[in-house]
C-alpha positions as CSV (number, residue, x, y, z in Angstrom):
1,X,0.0,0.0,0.0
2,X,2.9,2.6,0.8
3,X,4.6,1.4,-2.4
4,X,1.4,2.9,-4.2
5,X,0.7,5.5,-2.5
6,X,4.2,6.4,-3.3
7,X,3.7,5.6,-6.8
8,X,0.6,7.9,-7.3
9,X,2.1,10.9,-6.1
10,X,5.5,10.9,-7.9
11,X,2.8,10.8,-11.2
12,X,0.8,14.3,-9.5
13,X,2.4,17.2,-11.0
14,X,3.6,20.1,-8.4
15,X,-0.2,21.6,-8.0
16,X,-1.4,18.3,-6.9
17,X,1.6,18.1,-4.6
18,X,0.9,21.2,-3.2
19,X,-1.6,20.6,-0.5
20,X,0.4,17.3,1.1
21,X,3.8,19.9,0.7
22,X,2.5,22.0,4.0
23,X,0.8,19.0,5.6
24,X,0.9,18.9,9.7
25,X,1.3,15.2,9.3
26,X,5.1,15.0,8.8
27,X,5.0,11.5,7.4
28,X,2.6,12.7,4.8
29,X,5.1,15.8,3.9
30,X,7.8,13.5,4.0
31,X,6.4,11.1,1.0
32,X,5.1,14.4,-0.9
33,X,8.5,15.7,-0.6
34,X,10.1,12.7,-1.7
35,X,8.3,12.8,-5.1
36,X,8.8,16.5,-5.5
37,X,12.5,16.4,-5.3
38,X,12.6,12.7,-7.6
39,X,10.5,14.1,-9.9
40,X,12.6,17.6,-9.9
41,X,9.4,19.6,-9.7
42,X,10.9,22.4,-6.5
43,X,13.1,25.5,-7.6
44,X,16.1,26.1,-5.7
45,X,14.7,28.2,-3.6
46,X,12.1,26.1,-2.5
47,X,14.6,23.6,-1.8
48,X,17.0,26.2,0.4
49,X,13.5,27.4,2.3
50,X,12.3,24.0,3.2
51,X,15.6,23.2,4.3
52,X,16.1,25.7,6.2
53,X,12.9,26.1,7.8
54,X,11.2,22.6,7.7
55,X,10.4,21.5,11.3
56,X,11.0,18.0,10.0
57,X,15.1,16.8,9.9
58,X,14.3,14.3,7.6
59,X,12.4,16.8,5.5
60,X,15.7,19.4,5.9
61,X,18.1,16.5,4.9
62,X,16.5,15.9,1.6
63,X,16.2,19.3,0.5
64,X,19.4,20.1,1.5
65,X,21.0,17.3,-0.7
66,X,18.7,18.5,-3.8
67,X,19.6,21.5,-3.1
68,X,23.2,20.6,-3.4
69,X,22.8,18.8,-6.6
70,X,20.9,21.7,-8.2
71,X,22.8,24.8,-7.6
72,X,24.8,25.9,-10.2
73,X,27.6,27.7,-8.4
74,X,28.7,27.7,-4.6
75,X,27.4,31.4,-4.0
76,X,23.4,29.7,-4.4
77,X,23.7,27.2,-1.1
78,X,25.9,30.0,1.2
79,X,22.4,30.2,2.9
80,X,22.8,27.2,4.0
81,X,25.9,27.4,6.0
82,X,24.6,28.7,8.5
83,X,21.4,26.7,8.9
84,X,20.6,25.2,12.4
85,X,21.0,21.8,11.1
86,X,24.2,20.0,10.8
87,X,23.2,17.9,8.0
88,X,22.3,20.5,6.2
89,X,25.2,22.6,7.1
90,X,27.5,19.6,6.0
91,X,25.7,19.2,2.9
92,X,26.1,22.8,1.8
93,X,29.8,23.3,3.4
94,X,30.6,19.9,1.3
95,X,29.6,21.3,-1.8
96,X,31.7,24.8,-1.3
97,X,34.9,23.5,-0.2
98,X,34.4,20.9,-3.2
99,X,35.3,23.8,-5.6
100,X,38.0,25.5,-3.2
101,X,36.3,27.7,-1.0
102,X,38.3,28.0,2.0
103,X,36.9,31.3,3.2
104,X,33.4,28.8,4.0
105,X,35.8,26.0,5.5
106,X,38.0,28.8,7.3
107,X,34.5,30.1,8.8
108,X,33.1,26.7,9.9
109,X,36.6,25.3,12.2
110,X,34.5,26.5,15.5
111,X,31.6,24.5,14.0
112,X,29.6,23.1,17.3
113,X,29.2,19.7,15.2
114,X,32.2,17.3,14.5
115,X,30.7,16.2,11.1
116,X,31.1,20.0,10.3
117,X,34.5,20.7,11.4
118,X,35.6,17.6,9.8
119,X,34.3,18.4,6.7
120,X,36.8,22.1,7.6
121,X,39.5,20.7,8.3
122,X,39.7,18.1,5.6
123,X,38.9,21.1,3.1
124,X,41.6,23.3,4.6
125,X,44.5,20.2,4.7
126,X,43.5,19.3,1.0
127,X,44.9,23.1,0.6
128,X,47.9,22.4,2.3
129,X,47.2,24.1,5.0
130,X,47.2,23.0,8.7
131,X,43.8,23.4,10.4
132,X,45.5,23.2,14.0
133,X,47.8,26.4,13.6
134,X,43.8,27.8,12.7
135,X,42.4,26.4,15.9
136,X,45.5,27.9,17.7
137,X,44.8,31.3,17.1
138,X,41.4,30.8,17.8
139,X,42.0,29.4,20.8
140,X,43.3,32.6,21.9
141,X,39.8,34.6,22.1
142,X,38.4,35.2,25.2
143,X,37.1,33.3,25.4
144,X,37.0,31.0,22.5
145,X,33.7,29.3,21.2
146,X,33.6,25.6,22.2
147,X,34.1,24.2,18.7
148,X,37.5,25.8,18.9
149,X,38.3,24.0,21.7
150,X,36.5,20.8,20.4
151,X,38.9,21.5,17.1
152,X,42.4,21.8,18.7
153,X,41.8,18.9,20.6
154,X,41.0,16.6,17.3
155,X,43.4,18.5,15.1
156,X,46.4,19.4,17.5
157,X,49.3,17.6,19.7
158,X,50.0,16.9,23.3
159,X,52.0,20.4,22.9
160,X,48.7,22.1,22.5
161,X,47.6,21.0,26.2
162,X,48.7,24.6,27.8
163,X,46.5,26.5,25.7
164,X,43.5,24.0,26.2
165,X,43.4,23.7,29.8
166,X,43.1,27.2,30.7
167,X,39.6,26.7,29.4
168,X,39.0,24.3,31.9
169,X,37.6,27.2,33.4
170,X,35.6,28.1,30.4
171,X,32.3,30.3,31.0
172,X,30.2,28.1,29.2
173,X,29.6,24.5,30.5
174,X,30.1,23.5,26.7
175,X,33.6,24.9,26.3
176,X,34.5,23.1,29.7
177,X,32.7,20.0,28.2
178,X,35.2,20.5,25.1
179,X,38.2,21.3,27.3
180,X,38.1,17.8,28.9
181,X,37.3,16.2,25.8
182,X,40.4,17.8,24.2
183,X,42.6,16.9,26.8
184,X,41.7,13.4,26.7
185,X,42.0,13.2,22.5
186,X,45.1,14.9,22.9
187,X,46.7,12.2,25.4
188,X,47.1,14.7,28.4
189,X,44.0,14.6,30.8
190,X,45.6,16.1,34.7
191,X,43.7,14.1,37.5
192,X,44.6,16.8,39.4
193,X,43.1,19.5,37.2
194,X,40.0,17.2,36.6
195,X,38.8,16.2,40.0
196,X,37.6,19.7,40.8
197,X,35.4,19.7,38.0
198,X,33.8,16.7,39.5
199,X,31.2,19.4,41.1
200,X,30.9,21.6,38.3
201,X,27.4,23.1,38.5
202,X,27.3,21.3,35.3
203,X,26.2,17.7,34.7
204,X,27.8,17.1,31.0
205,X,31.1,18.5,32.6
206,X,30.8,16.1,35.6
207,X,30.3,13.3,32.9
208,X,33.9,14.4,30.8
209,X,35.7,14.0,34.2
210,X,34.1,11.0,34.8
211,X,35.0,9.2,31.8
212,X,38.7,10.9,31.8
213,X,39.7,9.8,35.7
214,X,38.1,6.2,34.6
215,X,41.8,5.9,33.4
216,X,43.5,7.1,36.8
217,X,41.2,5.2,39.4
218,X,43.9,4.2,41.2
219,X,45.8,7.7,42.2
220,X,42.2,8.7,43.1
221,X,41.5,9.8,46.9
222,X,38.7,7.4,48.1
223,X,37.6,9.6,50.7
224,X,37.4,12.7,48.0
225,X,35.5,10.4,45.7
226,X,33.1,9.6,48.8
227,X,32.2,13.1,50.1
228,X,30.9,13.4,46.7
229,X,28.0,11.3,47.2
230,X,27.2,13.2,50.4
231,X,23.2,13.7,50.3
232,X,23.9,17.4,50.6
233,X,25.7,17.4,46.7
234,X,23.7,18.0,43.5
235,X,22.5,14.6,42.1
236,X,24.5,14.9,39.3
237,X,27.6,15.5,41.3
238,X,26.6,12.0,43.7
239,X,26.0,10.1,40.6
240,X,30.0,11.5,39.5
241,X,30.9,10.1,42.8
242,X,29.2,6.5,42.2
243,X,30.2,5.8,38.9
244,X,34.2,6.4,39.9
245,X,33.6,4.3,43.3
246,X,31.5,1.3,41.1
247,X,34.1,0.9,38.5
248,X,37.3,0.0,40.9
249,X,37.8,-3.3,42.5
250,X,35.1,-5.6,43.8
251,X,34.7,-5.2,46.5
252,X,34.5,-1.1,46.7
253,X,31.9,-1.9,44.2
254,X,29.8,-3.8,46.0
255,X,30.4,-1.6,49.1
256,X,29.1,1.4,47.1
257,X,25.7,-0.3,45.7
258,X,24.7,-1.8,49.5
259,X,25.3,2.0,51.0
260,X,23.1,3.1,48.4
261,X,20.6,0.6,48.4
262,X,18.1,2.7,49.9
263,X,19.3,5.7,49.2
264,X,16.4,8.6,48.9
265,X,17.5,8.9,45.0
266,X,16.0,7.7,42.9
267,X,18.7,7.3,40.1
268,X,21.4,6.1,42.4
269,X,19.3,3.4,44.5
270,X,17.6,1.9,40.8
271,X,21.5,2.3,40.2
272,X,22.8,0.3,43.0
273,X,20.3,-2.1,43.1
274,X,20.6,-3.0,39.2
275,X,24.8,-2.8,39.7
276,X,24.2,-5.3,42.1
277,X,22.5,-8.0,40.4
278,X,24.9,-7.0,37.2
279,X,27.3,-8.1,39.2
280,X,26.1,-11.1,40.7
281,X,25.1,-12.6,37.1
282,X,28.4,-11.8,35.3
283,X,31.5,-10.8,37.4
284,X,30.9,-12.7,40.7
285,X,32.1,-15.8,39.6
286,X,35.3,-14.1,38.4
287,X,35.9,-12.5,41.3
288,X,39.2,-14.5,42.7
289,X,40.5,-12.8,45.4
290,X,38.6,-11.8,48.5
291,X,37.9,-8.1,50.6
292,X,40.4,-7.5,53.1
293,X,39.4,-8.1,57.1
294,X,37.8,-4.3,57.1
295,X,36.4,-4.8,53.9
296,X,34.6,-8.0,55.2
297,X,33.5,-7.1,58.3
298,X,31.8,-3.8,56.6
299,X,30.2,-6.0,53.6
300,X,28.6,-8.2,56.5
301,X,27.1,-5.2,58.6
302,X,25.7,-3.4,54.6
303,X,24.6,-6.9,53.4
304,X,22.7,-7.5,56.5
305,X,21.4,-4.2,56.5
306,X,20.2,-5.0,52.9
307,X,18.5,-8.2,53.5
308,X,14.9,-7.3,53.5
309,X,15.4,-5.4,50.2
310,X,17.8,-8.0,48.3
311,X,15.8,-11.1,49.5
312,X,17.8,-14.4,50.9
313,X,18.5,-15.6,47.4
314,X,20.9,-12.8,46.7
315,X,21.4,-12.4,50.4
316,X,23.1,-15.9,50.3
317,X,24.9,-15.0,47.2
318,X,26.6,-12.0,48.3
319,X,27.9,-13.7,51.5
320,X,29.0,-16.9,49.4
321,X,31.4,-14.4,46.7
322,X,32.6,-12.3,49.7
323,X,33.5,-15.6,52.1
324,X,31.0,-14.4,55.0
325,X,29.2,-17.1,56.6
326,X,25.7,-17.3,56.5
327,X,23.7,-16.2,58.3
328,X,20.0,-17.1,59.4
329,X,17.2,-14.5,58.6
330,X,15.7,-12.6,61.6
């Protein structure tokens, strides 16, 4: 049925098409869209518009690639640099830079999407030129638009480090975001630097450091990495804390998810209580070497504590991987 209903509107000329082109239903734009642009029935402009100002990414994507395939010279799709689609961007900047415009690729380095930038940077080296001496004067604004950032750290070397991590302290939560990203692409991500920013008032900076310290768990203060979950700290700042203490050893692990096992939120205890069972099904029988005397005796007080939310199946488990003997139910 689709198949036909396809079929009849790539034979309705552009009037017929006209009432299903500004459709609510964006399925129903979509398919009179798709026999427009097949059947080469929408001018240029009418391409540029509905790719620009289409509510539908989809919708935006195709025009944007007829648009492409239409225009005649680089100057008709300039429009379409700066539309708030990175497809469409890409499509347009693709098409530009195809015919030597670096002034387009030049413009789009700070691009906030990587598929943009790329499509920069591999422009701009296809000229011989190197995109990271671009970035590094960039990078000297103040402050610097987070794509800059995002670009030295894809395009530059360890040497660039200095430059990037005085943005660590970026106004925008994005160009922090970009800072640790670039650090870590460029080999050079300071623990010491990083762990402050584990209580950014930002929760996609909390996440960089997260995934940057993953690689220096074991210079890491314990005690730092448990004030964070402190019930007083922003959620997002606890759930930093959690995923560094749940991804060392064991036994930490498991220590982690039985404090938290009741814990008033909501995220961290359906956290805990799934890491728990995660563990029990796939790493316990791994698990070779046992917790130390202090380790022990605070697992048997948590696990305990636990019982009437684990049940004795996974009570019995838990005290069977950790050595404890077992205990009766009260």
């Amino acid at each position: 049925m689709a198949e036909r209903v396809e079929g009849v509107l790539r034979d309705l000329p552009l009037d017929g098409l006209e009432p299903l082109l500004i459709a609510r239903d964006r399925r129903t734009r979509r398919a009179a869209y798709r026999a427009a642009t097949s059947g080469g029935l929408l001018s240029l402009r009418r391409l540029t518009t509905a790719a620009m100002k289409d509510d539908d990414l989809p919708i935006r994507a195709l025009c944007a690639r007829v648009a492409v395939e239409s225009a005649t010279s680089p100057a008709q799709l300039r429009g379409l640099l700066v539309s708030r689609t990175a497809l469409v961007r890409a499509e347009a900047l693709q098409a530009v830079t195809a015919v030597g415009d670096l002034r387009a690729a030049q413009a789009a380095l700070p691009d906030r999407h990587p598929l943009v930038r790329a499509i920069a940077q591999a422009a701009l080296r296809r000229s011989g030129a190197n995109p990271a001496e671009s970035y590094r004067l960039l990078a000297g604004w103040e402050p610097p638009a987070p794509g800059v950032i995002a670009g030295l750290g894809e395009t530059g070397d360890a040497e660039d480090a200095g430059l990037v991590r005085r943005w660590l302290a970026h106004p925008r939560s994005r160009g922090r975001v970009e800072a640790v990203r670039a650090l870590r692409r460029l080999g050079v991500a300071p623990s010491a630097e990083l762990v402050p920013l584990l209580r950014d008032e930002s929760g996609a900076v909390t996440r960089q450091v997260v995934v940057a310290l993953r690689h220096d768990l074991g210079i890491l203060d314990p005690g730092m990495l448990q004030a964070l979950l402190g019930p007083g700290n922003p959620p997002h700042v606890r759930f930093a804390g959690y995923r560094l203490l749940t991804a060392g050893n064991a036994w930490q692990r498991l220590i982690t998810n039985l404090r938290l096992i009741d814990d008033p939120d909501d995220r961290l205890r359906g956290s805990a209580r799934a890491d728990l069972t995660a563990w029990l099904d796939r790493q316990a029988a791994t698990t070779y070497h046992g917790p130390s005397r202090e380790r022990a005796a605070e697992l048997d007080k948590l696990i305990e504590h636990a019982r009437p939310i684990l049940g004795e199946h996974k009570v019995r488990l838990l005290r069977f991987h950790a050595g404890l003997p077992q205990q009766a139910a009260l």
